[in-house]
N, C-alpha and C positions, 0 to 999 in steps of 0.2 A: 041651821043650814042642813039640808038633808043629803045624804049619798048622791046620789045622781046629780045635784048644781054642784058637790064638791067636787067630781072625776071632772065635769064640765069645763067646769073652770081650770082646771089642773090642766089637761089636756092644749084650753085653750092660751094659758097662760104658759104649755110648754112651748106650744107650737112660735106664740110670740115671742119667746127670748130664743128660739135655734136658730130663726132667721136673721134677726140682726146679730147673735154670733157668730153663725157660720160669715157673714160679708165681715165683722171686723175679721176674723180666724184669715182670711185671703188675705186681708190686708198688712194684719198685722205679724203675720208669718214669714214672708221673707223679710220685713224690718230683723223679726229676733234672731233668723240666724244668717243673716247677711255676714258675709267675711268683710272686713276690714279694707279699704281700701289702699291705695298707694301713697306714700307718704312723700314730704315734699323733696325727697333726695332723690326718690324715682322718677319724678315728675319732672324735676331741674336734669335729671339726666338724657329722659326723655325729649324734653324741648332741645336740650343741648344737641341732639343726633336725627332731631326732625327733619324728615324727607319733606314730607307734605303737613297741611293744617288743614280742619275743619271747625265748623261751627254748632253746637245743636242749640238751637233757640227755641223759648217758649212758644212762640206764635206760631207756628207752620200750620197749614192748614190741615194737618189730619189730627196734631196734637189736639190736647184739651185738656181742663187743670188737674184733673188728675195722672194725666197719660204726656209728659212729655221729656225732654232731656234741656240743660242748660249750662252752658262751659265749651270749652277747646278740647277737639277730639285729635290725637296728635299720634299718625304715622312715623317708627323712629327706626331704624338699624344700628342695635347692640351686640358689640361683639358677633357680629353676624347673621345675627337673630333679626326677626323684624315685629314688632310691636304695635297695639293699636293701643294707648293712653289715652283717658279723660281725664283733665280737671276740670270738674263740675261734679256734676250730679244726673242721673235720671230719675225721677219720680218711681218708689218703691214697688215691685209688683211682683207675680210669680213667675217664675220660667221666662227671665227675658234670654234673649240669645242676642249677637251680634252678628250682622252680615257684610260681606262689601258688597254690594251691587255694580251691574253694569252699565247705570245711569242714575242719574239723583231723582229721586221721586219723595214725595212728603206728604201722601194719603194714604191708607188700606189698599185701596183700591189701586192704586200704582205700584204697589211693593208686591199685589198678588198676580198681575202680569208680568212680574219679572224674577221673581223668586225663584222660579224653576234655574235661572240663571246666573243668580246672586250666589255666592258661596258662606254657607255658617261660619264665622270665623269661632265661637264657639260660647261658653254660657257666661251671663252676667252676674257677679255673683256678689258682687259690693255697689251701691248704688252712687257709691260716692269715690270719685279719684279712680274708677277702676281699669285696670292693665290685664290685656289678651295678648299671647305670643298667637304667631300665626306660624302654622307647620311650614316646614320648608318648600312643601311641594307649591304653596301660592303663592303667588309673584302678588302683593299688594296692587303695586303701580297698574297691574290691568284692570283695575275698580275705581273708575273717578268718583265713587261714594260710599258711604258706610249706613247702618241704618240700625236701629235698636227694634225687636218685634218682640210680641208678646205671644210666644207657642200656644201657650194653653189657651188663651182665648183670642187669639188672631187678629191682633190689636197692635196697631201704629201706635209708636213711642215717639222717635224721635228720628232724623236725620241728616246728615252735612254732605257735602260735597269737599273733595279732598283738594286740596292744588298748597 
């Protein structure tokens, strides 16, 4: 083998393993440093002081099998505090946030019409069982829905409507 088919190849062969590293590296990165989700005293406490319920199911039309959420998304009032709980799961990804919106919508395209209006309730940081306090300053009850988005790449996750 001579110099020049060995760089060849070298090159071509780096080029083929950054690419399917770098998409596991997205993928497999908030898996490793995902925090811990809520465990099942939280959650019994949570349903225990439940205002409202929602649902995030696999099928909505904007989800998809890699992009969606699945369990009981469970508004509660603690000690004064108010709370947004799942138990379930979303499907792992980078920079998900959580919103309440001012309508239920379950596409990209519906959630980027109304976003301007939806308030962050703030970052997703365990993908499983996870608990958001929401600041004082938001009154929950004026968002009849919640919704999971993907910041970095502007990607519908998942969403319920609360009652």
């Amino acid at each position: 083998m001579n110099k020049k088919s060995f760089s060849i190849g070298l090159i071509v062969g780096g080029l083929l393993g950054i690419i399917p590293g770098f998409g596991l590296g997205v993928y497999f990165l908030p898996i490793i440093i995902a925090d811990e989700g809520a465990d099942e005293i939280v959650i019994s406490q949570a349903m225990d002081a439940a205002e409202r319920r929602g649902v995030f199911k696999r099928d909505l039309q904007g989800s998809d099998s890699l992009h969606y959420g699945d369990g009981d998304i469970i508004q509660s009032v603690e000690n004064g505090q108010t709370f947004l709980t799942l138990k379930g799961h979303v499907t792992p990804g980078p920079d998900y946030k959580l919103y309440l919106t001012p309508k239920y919508v379950d596409t990209k395209a519906g959630f980027e019409q109304i976003k301007a209006q939806s308030v962050r309730v703030g970052d997703i940081k365990a993908f499983e069982n996870f608990r958001l306090s929401l600041p004082a300053s938001i009154d929950a009850n004026d968002y009849p829905a919640v919704l999971v988005w993907c910041e970095k790449f502007s990607m519908f996750i998942t969403s319920a409507e609360l009652k």
